[in-house]
C-alpha positions as CSV (number, residue, x, y, z in Angstrom):
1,X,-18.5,-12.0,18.7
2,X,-16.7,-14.2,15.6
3,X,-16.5,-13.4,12.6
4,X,-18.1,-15.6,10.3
5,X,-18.2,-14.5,6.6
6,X,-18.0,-17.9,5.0
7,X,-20.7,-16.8,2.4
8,X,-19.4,-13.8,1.5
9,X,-15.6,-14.5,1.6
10,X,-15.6,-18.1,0.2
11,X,-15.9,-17.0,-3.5
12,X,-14.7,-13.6,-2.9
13,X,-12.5,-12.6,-0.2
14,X,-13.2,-9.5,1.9
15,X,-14.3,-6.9,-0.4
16,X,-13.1,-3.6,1.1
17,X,-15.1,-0.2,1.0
18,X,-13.5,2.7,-1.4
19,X,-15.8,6.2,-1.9
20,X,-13.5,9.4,-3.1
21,X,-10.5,10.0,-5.6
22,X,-8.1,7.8,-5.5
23,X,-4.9,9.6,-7.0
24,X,-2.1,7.0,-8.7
25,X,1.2,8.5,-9.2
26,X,2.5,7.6,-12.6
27,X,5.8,6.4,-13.5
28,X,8.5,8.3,-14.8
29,X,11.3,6.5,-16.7
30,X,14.3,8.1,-18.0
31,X,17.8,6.7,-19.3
32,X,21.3,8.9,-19.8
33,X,23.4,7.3,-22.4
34,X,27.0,7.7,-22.3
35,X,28.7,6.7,-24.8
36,X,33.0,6.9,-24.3
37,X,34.9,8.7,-27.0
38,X,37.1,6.8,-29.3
39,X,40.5,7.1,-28.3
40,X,42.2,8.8,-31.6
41,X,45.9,7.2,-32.7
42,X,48.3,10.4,-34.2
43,X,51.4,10.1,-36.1
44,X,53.9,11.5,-38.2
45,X,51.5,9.8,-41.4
46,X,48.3,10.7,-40.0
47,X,46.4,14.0,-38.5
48,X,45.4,13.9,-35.0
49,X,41.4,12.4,-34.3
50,X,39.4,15.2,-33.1
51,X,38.8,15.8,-29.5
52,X,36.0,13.7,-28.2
53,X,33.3,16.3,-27.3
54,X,32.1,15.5,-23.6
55,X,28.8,14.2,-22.8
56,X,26.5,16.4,-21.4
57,X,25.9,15.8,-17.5
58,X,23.0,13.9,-16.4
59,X,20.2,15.6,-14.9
60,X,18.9,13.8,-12.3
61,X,15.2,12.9,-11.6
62,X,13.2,14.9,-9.8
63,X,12.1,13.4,-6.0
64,X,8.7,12.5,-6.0
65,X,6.3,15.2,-4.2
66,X,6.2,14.2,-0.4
67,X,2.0,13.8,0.4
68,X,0.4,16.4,2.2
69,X,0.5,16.0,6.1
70,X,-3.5,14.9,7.6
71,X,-5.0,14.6,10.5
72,X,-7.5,11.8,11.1
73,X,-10.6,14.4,10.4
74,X,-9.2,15.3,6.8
75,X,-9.6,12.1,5.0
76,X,-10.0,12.7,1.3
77,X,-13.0,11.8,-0.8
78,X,-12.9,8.5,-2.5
79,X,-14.6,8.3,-6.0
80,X,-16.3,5.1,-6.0
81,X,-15.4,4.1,-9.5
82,X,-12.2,5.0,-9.3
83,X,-10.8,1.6,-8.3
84,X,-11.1,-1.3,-11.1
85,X,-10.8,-4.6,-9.4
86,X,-9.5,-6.9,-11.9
87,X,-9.4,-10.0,-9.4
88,X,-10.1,-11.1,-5.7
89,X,-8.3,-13.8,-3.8
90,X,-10.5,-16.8,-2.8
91,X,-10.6,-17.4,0.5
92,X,-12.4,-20.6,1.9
93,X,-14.1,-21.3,4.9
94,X,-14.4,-18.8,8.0
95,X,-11.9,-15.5,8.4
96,X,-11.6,-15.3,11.8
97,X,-8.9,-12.6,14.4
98,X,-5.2,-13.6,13.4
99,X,-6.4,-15.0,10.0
100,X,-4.8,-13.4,6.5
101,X,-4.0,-14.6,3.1
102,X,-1.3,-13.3,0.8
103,X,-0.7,-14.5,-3.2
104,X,1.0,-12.7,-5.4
105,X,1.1,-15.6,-7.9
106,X,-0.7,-14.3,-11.6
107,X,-0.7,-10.4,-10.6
108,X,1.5,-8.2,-12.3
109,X,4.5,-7.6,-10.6
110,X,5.1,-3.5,-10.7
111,X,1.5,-2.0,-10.4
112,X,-0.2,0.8,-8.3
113,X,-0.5,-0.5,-5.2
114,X,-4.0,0.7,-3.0
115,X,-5.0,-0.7,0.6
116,X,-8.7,-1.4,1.5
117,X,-9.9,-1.6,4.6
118,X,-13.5,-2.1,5.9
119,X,-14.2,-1.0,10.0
120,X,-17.8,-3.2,9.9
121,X,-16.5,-6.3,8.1
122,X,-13.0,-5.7,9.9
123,X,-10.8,-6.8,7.2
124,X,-8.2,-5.3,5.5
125,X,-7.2,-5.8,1.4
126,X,-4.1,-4.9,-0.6
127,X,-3.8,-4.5,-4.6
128,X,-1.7,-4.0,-7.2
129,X,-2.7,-2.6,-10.4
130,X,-6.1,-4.0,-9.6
131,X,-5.6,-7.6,-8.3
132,X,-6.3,-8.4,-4.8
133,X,-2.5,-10.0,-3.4
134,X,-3.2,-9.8,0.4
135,X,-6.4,-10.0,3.2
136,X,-6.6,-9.8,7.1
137,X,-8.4,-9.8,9.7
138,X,-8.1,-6.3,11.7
139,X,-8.2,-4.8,15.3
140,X,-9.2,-1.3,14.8
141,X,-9.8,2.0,16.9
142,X,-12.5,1.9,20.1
143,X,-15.2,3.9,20.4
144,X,-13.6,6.7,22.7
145,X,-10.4,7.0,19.9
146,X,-12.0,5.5,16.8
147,X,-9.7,4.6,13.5
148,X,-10.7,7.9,11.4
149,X,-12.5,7.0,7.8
150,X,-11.5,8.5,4.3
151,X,-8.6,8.3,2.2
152,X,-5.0,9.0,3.2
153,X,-1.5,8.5,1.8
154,X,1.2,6.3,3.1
155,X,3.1,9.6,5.4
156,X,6.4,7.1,6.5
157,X,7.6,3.6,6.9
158,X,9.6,2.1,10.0
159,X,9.8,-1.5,10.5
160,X,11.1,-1.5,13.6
161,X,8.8,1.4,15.5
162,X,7.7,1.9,19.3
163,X,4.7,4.4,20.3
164,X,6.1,8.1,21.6
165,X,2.5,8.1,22.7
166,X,1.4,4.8,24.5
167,X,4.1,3.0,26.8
168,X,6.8,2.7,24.5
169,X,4.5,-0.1,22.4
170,X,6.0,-2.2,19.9
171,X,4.8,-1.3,16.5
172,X,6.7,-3.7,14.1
173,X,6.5,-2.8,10.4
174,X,4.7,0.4,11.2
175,X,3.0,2.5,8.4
176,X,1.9,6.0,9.6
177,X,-1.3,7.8,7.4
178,X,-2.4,10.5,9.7
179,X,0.1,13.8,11.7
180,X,-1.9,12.7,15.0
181,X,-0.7,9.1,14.9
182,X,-2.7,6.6,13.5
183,X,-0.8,3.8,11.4
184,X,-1.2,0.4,9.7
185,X,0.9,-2.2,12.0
186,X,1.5,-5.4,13.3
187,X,-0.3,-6.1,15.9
188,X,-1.2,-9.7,18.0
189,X,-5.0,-9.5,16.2
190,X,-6.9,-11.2,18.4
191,X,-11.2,-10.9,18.9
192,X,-11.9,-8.3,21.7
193,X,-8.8,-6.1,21.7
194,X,-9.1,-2.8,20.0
195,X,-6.5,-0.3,19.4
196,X,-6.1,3.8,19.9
197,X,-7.3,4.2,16.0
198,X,-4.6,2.5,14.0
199,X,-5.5,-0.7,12.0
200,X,-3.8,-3.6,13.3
201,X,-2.7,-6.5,11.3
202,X,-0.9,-9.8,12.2
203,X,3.0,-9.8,12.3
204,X,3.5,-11.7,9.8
205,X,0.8,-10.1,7.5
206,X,2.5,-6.9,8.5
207,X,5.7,-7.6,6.9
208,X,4.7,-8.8,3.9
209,X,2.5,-5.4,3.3
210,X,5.5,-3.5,4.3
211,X,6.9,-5.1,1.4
212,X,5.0,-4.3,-1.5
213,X,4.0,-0.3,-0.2
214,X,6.1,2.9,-0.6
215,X,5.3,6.3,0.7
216,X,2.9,8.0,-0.9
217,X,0.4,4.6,-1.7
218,X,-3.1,5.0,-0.5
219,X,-5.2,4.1,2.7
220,X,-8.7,4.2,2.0
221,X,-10.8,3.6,5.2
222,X,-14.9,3.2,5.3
223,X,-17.3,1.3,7.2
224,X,-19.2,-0.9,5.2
225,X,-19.2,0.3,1.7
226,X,-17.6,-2.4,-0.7
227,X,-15.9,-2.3,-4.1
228,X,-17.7,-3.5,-7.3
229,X,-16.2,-7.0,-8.0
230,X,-19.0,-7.7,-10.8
231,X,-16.1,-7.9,-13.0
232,X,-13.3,-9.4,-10.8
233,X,-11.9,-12.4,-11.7
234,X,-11.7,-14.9,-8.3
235,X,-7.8,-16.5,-7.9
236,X,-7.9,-20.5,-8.1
């Protein structure tokens, strides 16, 4: 079986399925000014300056919360207009095992970041603060250990991971979402290999997603429902 979505992905790109709330941690920015005191000069004609009085210590900024450990049957709801897609990549021709595009050129450069990723049209998308940087092409779970569907935070990052679980396998840029393993990860993506549930993504693709992500980003997984790109711009 090939995949051949030249229609739909020529103006487009793959257009990844969301349903349920997708919660974006806002930023918190602080700033500590410390100003130094100004060194007083005494003599025998003048009083001595004042004692400086000492800057009050810094209080540092709270960690962020650490997501709540899920299993690949506790998926959160996704609320289907909770994602605004402000613009799609435009991929031409064919998007075939091992293909992916990534262009970050015209998107903001700080930005919630949310992945996408559709089991039916096996493709995966990445954006940031609405604009589609990255697609791929996906290997994703079998039937007899399928890749679970809802949402799920970003749990840990390791770019250099092998499975506890199957053989010692090489999982390069690995990205874990659920407690009973399943991850985003580089993979050799190639049509007619499947995996134990996690998505698999080229190397290459891989690294670059590790790249833009931090802990607590979120995974939203469905099978066949697509995000409203009425609105969406298409990249040239």
């Amino acid at each position: 079986m090939r995949i051949e979505m030249a229609g739909f992905l020529k103006q487009v790109g793959p257009k990844l399925a969301i349903g349920g709330i997708v919660a974006l941690t806002g930023l918190v920015v602080f700033a500590s000014i410390d100003r130094p005191a100004l060194e007083g000069h005494a003599s025998s004609e003048t009083a001595a300056a004042p004692a400086a009085t000492p800057s009050p210590p810094s209080v540092p900024a709270p960690a962020p919360a650490k997501p709540i450990e899920r299993r690949s049957d506790q998926g959160m709801a996704v609320d289907p207009g909770a994602l605004r897609v402000k613009r799609v990549l435009k991929i031409d021709g064919p998007f075939r095992h091992g293909d992916y595009a990534w262009d970050e050129q015209g998107s903001p450069a700080t930005g919630p970041v949310i992945i996408t990723v559709d089991l039916r049209a096996q493709t995966l998308s990445v954006f940031r603060a609405g604009y589609e940087i990255g697609a791929a092409v996906i290997l994703y779970g079998a039937t007899d250990k399928p890749s679970p569907k809802g949402a799920f935070p970003i749990m840990a990052k390791q770019a250099d991971y092998f499975s506890r679980t199957y053989d010692n396998a090489p999982m390069p840029f690995a990205q874990r979402l659920t407690s009973d393993g399943v991850f985003i990860h580089g993979s050799d993506v190639q049509w007619g290999r499947g995996t134990h549930g996690c998505i698999g993504v080229p190397v290459a693709f891989a690294k670059k997603l590790f790249g833009v992500t931090k802990v607590g980003d979120m995974v939203v997984i469905t099978d066949g429902k697509m995000l409203d790109v009425s609105q969406a711009q298409v990249s040239g």
